[in-house]
MARLUMZA-139150 format. One record per residue: residue number from 1; y, z, x of N, C-alpha, C in turn. Coordinates in steps of 0.02 Angstrom, whole numbers, m for minus. Each point is the difference from the previous one (the first is absolute). Layout:
<rs>
 resi    nyy    nzz    nxx   cayy   cazz   caxx    cyy    czz    cxx
  NUM      Y      Z      X      Y      Z      X      Y      Z      X
...
</rs>
This chain:
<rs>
 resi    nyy    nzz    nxx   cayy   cazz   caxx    cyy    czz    cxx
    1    556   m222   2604    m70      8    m21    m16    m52    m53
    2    m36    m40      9    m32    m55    m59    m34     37    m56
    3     m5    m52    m36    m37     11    m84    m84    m19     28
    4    m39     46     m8    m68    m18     m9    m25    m13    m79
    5    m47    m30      1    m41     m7    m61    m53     54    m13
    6     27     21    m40    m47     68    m56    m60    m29     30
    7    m58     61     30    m72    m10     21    m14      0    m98
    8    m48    m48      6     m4    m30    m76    m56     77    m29
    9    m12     55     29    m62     62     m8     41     38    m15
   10     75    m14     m1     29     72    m11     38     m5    m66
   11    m21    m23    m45     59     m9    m53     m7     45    m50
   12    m40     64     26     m6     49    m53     64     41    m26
   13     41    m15     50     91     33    m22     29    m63    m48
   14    m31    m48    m17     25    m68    m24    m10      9    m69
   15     47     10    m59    m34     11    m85    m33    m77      1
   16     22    m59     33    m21    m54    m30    m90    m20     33
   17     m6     31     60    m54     m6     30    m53     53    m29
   18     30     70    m30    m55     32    m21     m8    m27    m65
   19     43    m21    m30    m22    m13    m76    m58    m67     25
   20      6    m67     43    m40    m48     17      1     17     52
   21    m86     40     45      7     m9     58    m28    m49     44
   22    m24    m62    m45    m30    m65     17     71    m32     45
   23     74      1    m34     49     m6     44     m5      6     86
   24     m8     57      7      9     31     67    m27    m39     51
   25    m70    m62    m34    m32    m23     75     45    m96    m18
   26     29    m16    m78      4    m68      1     69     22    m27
   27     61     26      6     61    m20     m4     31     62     57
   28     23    m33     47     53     47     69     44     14    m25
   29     42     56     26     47     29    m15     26     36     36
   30     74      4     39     16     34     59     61     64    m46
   31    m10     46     35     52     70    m64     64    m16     69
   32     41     m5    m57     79     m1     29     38     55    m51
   33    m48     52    m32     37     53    m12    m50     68     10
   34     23     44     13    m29     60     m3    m37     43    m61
   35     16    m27    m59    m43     16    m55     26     m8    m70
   36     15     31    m51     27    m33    m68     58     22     m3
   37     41    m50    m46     75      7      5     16     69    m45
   38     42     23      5     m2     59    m40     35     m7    m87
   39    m11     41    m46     24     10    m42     17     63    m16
   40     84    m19    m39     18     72    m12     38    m13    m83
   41     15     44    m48     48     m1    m34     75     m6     18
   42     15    m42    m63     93     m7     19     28     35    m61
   43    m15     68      9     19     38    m33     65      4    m33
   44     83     m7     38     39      8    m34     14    m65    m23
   45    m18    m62      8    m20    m52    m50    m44     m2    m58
   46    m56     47      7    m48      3    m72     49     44    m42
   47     53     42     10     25     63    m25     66    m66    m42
   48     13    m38     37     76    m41    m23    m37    m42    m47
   49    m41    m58     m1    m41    m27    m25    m45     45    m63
   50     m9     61    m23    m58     27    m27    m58    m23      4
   51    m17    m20     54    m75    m60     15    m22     36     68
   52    m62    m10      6    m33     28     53    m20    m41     40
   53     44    m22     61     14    m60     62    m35     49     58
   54    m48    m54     36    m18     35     59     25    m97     57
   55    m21     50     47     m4    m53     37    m56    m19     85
   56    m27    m62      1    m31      6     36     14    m53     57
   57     37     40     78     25    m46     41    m25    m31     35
   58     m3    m69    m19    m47    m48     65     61      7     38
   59     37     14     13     75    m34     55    m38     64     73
   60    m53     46    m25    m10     27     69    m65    m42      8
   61    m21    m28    m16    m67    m24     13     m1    m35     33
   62     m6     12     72     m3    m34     58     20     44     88
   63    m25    m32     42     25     40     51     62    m36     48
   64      8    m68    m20     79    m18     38     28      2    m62
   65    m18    m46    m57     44    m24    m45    m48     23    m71
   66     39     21    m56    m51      2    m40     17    m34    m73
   67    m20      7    m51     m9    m54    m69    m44    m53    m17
   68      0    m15    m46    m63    m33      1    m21    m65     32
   69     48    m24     39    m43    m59     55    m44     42     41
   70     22     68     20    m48     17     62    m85     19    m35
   71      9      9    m75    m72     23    m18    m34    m87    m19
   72     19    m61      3    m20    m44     m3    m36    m18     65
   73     61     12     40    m33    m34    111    m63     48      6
   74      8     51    m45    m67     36     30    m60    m59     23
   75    m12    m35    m74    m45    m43    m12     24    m73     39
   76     47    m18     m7     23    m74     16     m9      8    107
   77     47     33     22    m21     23     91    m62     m1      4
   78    m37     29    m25    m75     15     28    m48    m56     m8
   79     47    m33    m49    m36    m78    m34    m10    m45     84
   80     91      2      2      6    m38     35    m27     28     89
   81    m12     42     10    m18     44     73    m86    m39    m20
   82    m40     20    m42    m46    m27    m14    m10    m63      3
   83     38    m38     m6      8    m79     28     27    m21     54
   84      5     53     52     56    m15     53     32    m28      0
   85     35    m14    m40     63    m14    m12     67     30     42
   86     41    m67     45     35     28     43     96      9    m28
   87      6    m35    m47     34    m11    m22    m10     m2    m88
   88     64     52    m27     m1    m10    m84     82    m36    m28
   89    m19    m44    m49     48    m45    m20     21     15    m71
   90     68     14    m19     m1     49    m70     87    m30    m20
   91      6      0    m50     68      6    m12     38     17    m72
   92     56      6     m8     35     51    m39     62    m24      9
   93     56     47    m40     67      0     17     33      6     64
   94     69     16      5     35    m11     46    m19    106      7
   95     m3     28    m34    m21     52     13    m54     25    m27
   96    m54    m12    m10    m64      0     m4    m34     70     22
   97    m13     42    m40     m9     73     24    m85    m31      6
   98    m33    m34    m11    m72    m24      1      7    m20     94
   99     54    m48     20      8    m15     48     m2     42     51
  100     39     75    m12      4     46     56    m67     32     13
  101    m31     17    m57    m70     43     m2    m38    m23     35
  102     m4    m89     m2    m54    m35     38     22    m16     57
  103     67      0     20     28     11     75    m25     28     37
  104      0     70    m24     m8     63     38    m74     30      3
  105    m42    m42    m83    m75     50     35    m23    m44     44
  106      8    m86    m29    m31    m44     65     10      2     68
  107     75     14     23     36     16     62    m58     50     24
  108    m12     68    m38    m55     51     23    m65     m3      5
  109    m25    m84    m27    m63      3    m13    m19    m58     60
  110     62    m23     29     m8    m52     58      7    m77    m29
  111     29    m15    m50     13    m49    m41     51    m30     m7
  112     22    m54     m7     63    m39     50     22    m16    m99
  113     60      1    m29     23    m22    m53     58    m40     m4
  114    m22    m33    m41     55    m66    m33     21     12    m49
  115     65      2    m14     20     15    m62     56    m93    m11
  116    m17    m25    m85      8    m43    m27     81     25    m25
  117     38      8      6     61     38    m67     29    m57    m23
  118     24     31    m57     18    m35    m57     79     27    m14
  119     33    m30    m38     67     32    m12      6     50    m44
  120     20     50     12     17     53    m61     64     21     28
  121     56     35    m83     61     21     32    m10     59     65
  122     43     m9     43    m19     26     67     62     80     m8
  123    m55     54    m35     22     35    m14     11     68     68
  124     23     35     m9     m4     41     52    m71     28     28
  125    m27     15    m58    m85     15     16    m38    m68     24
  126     22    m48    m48    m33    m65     44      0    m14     70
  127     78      0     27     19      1     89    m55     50     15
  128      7     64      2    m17     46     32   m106    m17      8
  129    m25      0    m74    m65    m29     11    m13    m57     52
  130     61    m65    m11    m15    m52     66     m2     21     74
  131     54     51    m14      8     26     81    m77     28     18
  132    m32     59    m37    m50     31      9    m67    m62     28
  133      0    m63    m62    m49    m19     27      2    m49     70
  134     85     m9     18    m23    m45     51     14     46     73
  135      0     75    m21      3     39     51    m70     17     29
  136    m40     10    m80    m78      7     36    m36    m66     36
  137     33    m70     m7    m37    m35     41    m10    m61    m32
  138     20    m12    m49    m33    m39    m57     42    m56     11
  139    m36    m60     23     34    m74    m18     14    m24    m62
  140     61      9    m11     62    m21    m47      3    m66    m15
  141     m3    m58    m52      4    m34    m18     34    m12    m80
  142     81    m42     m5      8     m5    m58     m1    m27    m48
  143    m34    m28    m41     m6    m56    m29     51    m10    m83
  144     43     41     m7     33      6    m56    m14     10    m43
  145    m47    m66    m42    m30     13    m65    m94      2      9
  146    m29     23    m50    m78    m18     15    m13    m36    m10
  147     21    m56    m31    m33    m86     12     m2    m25     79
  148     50     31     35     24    m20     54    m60     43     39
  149    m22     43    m16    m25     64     46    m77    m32     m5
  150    m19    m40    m37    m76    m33    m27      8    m52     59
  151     67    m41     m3    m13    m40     66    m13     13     55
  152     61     48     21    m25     30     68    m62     40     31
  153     m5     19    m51    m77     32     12    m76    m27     37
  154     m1    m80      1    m60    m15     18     25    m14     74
  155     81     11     10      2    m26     73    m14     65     22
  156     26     47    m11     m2     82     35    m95     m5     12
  157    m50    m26    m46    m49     16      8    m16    m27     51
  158      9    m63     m7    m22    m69     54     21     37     80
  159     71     24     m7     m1     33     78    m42     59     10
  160    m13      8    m40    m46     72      8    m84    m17     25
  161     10    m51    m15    m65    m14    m14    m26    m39     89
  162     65    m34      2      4    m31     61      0     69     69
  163     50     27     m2    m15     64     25    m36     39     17
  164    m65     22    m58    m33     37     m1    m53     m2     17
  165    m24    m66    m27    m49    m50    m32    m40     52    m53
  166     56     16    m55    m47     31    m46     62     25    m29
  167    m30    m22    m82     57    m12    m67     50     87     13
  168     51     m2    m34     15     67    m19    m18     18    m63
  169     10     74    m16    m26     37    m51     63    m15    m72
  170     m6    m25    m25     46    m27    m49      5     62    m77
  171     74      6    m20     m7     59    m46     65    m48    m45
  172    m22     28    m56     69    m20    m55     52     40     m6
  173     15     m7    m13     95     46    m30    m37     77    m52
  174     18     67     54    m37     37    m38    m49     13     33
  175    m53    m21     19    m62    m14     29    m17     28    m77
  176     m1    m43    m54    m44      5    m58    m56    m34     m8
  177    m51     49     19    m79    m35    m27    m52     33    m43
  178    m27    m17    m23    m79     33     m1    m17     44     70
  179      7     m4     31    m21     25     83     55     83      6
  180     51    m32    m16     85     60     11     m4     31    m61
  181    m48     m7    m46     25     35    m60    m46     60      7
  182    m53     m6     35    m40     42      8     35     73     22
  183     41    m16     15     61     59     33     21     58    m58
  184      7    m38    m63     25     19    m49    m77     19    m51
  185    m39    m41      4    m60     59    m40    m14     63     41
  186    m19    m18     66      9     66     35     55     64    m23
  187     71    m32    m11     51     25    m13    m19     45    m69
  188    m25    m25    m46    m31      0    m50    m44     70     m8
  189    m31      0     27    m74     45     10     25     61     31
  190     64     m7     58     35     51     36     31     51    m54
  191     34    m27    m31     31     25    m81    m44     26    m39
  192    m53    m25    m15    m57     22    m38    m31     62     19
  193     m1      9     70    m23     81     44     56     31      0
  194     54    m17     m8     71     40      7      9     29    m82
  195    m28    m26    m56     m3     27    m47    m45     48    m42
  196    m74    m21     33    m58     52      9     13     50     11
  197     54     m5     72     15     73     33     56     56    m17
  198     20    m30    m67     41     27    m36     93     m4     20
  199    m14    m54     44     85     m4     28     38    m35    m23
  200    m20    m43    m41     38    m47    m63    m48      5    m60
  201     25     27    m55    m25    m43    m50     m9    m68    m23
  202    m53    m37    m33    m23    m65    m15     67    m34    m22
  203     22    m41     36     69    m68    m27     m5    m23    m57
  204     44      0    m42     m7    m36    m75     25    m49      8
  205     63    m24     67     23    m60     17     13     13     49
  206    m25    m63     56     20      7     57     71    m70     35
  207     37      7     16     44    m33     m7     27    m25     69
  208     m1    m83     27     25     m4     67      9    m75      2
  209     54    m18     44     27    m65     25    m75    m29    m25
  210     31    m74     24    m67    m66      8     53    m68     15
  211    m41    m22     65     39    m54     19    m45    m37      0
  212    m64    m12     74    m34    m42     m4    m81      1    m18
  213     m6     75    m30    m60     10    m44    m40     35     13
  214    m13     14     65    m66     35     33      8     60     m9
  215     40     58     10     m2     63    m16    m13     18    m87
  216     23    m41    m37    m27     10    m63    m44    m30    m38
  217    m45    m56     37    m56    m34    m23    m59     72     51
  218      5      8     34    m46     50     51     19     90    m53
  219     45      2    m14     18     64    m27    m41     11    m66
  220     10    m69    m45    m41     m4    m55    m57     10     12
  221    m41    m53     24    m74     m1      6    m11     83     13
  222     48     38     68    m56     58    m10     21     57    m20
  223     51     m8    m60     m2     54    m46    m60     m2    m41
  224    m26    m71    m37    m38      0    m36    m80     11     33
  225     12     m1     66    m78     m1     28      8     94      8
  226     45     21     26      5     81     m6     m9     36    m58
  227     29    m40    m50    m30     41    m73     83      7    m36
  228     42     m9     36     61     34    m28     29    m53    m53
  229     40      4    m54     17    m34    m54     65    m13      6
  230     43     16     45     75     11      8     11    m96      7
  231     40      1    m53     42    m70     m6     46    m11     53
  232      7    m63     m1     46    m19     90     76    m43    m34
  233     52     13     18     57    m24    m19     18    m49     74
  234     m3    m50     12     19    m43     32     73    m21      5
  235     50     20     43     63    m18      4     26    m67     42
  236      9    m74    m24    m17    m47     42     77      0     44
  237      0     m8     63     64     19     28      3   m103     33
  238    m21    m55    m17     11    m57     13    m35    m45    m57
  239     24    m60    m12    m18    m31    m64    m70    m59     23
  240    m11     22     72    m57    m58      0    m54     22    m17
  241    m74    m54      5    m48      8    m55    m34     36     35
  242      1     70     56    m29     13     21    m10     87    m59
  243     58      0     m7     34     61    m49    m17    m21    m72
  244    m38    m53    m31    m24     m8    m61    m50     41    m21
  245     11     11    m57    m70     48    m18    m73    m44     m4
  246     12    m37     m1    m75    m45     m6      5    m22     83
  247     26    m12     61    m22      8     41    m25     56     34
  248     47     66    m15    m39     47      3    m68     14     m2
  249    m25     16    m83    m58    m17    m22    m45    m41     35
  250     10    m59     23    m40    m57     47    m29     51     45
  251     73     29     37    m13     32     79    m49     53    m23
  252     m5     35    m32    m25     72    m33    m77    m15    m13
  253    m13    m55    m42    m58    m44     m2    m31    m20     66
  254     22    m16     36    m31    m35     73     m6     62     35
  255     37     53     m2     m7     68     43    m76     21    m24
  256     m8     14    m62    m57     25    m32    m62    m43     25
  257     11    m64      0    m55    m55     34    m28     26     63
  258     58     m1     37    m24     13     60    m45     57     34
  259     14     87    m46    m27     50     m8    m71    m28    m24
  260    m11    m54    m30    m67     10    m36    m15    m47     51
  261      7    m55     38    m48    m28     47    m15     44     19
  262     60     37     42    m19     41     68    m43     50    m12
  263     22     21    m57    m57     69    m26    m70     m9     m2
  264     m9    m74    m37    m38     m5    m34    m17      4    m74
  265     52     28    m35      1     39    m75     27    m51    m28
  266    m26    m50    m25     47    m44    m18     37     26    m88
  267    m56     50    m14     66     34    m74     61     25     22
  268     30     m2     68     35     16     51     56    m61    m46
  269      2    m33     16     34    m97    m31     26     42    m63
  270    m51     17    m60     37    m11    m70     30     68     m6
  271     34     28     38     17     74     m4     63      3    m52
  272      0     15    m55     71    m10    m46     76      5     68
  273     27    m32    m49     72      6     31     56    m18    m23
  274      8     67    m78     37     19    m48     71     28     32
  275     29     m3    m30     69     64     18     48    m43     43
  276     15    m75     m2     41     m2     39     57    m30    m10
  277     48      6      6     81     m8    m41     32    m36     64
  278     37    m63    m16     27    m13     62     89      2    m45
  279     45     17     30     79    m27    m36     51    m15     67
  280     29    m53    m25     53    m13     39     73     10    m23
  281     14     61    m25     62     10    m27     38     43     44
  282    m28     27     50     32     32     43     21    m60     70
  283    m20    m47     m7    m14    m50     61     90    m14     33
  284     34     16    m60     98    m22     40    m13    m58      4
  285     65      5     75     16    m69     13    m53    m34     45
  286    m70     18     13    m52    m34      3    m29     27     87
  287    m38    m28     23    m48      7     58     40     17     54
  288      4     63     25     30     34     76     91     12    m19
  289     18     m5    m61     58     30    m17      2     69    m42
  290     44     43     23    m10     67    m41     61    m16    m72
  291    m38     33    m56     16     16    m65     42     53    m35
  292     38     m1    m35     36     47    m35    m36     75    m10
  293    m53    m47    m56    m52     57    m24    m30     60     58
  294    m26    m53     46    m22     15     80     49     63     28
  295     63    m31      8     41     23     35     m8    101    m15
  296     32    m15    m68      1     75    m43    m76     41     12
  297    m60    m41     m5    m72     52     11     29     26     65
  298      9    m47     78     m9     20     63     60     55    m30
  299     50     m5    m16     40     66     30    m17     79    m37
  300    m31    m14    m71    m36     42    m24    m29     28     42
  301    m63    m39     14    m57     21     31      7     35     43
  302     55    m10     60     19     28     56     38     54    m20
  303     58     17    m39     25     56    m35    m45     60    m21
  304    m52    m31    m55    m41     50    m30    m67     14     35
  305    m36    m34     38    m63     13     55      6    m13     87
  306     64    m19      5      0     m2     72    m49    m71     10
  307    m21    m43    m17    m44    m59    m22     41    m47      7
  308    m26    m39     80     30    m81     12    m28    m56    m37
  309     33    m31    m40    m11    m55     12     19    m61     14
  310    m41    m69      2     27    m36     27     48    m54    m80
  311     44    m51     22     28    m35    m50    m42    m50    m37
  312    m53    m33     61    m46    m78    m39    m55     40    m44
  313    m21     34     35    m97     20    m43     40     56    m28
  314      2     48     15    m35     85      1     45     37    m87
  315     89    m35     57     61     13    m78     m2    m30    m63
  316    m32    m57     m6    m24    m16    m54    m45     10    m43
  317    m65      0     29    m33     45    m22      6     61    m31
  318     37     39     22     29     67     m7     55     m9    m70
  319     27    m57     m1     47      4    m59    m42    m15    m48
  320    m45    m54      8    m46     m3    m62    m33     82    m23
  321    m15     34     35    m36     72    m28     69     24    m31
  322     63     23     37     66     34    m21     m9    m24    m80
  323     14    m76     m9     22    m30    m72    m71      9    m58
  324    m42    m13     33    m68     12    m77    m12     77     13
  325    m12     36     48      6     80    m23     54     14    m50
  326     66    m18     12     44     41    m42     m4    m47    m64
  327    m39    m52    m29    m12    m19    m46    m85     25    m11
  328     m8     41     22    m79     13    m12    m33    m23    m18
  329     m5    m51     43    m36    m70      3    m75     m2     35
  330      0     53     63    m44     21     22    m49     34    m15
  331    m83      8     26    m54     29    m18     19     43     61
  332      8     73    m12     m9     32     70    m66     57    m14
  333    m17      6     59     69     48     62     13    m99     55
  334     45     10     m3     22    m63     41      1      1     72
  335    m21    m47     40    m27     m9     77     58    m73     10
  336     20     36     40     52    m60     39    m27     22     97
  337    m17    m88     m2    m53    m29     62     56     m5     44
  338     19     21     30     25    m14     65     m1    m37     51
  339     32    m68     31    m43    m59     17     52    m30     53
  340     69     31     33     36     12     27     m9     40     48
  341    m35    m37     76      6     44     74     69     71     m5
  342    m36     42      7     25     75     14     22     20     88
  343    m35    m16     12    m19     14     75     64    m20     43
  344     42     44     41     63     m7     62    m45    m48     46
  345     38    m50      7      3    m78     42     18     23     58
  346      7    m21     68     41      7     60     36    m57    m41
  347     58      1     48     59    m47     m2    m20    m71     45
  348     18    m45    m33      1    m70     48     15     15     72
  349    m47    m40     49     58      2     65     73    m46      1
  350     41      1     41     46    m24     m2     m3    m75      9
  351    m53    m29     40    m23    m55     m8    m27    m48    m48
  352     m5     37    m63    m67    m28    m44     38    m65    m33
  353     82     21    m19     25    m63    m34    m22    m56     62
  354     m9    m12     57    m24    m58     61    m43    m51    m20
  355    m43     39    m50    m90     m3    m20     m2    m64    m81
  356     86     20    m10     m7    m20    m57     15    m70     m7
  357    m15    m71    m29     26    m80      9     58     m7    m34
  358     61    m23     49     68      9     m4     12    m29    m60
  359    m50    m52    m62     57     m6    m58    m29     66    m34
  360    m52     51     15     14     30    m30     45     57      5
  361      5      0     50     65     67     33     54    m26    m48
  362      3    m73      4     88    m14    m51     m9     45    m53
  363    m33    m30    m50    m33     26    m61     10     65      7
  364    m22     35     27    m20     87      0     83     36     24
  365     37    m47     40     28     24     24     m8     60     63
  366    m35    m29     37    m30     46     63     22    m24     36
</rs>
């Protein structure tokens, strides 16, 4: 069954479309989840901690795959379906959880994908993500480093283009934009009715990974457009400038822009955008390697809440809350964002390593 595009009349189930319902006729949006991610308390963690930890899981937010790439494609797919666009061109690591998400909704939305990869240690979760994406369909290309991946890129277009006769839909690492962040004010506003309704109390800190910016430049803007005051702890899990706090800010700034063309509101633009903490002290031994600190949250976490997480984003994050809670460092009741797909995968077919370009099978060992 394919992905349709949200009839642009119905976005009254949408917090981001009722709060602007000028949205609904000038920004598309196709739902690849069934409704808001849930939040619950992590009770025998607030009890170990003396701090009051809830948590709110994007890892279900979605209907193949969920976390926060899939609340970005909402906006970015429909971009590109709206452009007929036959083909999307994106790239990432050697396991690129951005990579699988856009595998699999494009695969459903009738969308042919290219994935650019880059080298990262080829960890067990890494293999297994490559397998996934070149099982759903996705032309595999490796380019090692991203200087290298900038070259190849205008040829992948050029055949596409030759092919098609019509460009492909081009996305960055992340699909971080102004456009994808919209995912995350939405995200924003979802939380904001989830607290109205008495199922979380208001966040005094909300606390989650940040790699290439968009979930927490989009998260900011619409806490502050919702009304809520809850400060954002930024955990950078890679040292490029995408994870800077002043690029952040940039992204967060241009998100807000874009709300005020589209709106119209242009006091939409100067919307404060206080509260935001970026640290890289949890970061380890750096981009797609798991951490000491890391290590100890995941087995916690899983011990004391039955709570997966993953080693690059989710465990680090998680150790940053472990270490400033028990230094009561934190403003709570504390909100740890969840940003790590939840959702049971089928298994690769047995074919998929076939799919993959043999130096990278060396590498991966596949």
């Amino acid at each position: 069954m394919g992905v349709e595009v949200t009839p642009r009349t119905t976005g009254e189930t949408f917090p981001l479309y009722e709060r602007f319902p000028q949205l609904t006729t000038r920004v598309p949006r196709i739902a690849l989840s069934t409704g808001a991610s849930p939040v619950s308390p992590l009770a025998n963690l607030s009890r170990d901690l003396r701090t009051d930890v809830w948590l709110k899981n994007d890892g279900l937010y979605g209907t193949m795959y969920g976390g926060n790439k899939t609340r970005k494609l909402e906006f970015v797919i429909a971009d590109a379906m709206e452009r007929h666009a036959t083909t999307v061109v994106t790239t990432g690591g050697i396991g690129t959880n951005h990579g699988v998400a856009t595998a699999l909704y494009c695969r459903e939305a009738g969308i042919d994908t290219v994935l650019i990869l880059t080298y990262e240690e080829p960890t067990s979760e890494a293999r297994q993500n490559l397998l996934l994406m070149a099982d759903s369909g996705a032309q595999i290309h490796y380019a090692r480093a991203y200087l290298k991946a900038t070259i190849v890129a205008p040829y992948i277009i050029a055949h596409c283009w030759r092919r098609d006769r019509r460009f492909p839909y081009l996305l960055g690492p992340g699909a971080s934009s102004p456009l994808a962040s919209l995912g995350y004010v939405n995200a924003a506003f979802e939380l904001a009715g989830q607290v109205k309704a008495g199922l979380i109390p208001e966040p005094g800190t909300i606390i989650l990974p940040l790699g290439t910016g968009g979930t927490v430049a989009g998260l900011l803007v619409g806490l502050r457009l919702a009304g809520l005051d809850s400060k954002v702890l930024a955990v950078s899990i890679t040292r490029a400038p995408t994870a800077w706090q002043m690029a952040v800010s940039r992204l967060a700034r241009s998100t807000a822009r874009l709300l005020a063309r589209t709106t119209g509101d242009r006091d939409l633009a100067r919307v404060r955008l206080d509260g935001l903490g970026v640290t890289r002290e949890w970061l380890g031994p750096g981009f797609g390697r798991a951490s000491e600190h890391g290590e100890r949250a995941r087995d916690r976490l899983a011990d004391t809440e039955g709570l997966v997480l993953d080693p690059v984003y989710t465990a680090k994050a998680m150790a940053a809350l472990l270490d400033k809670a028990d230094s009561s460092a934190l403003s709570g009741p504390v909100l740890f964002w969840h940003t790590h797909n939840a959702i049971v995968l089928s298994t690769p077919g047995t074919n998929a390593a076939s799919r993959v370009p043999n130096s990278l099978r060396r590498v991966c060992g596949l």
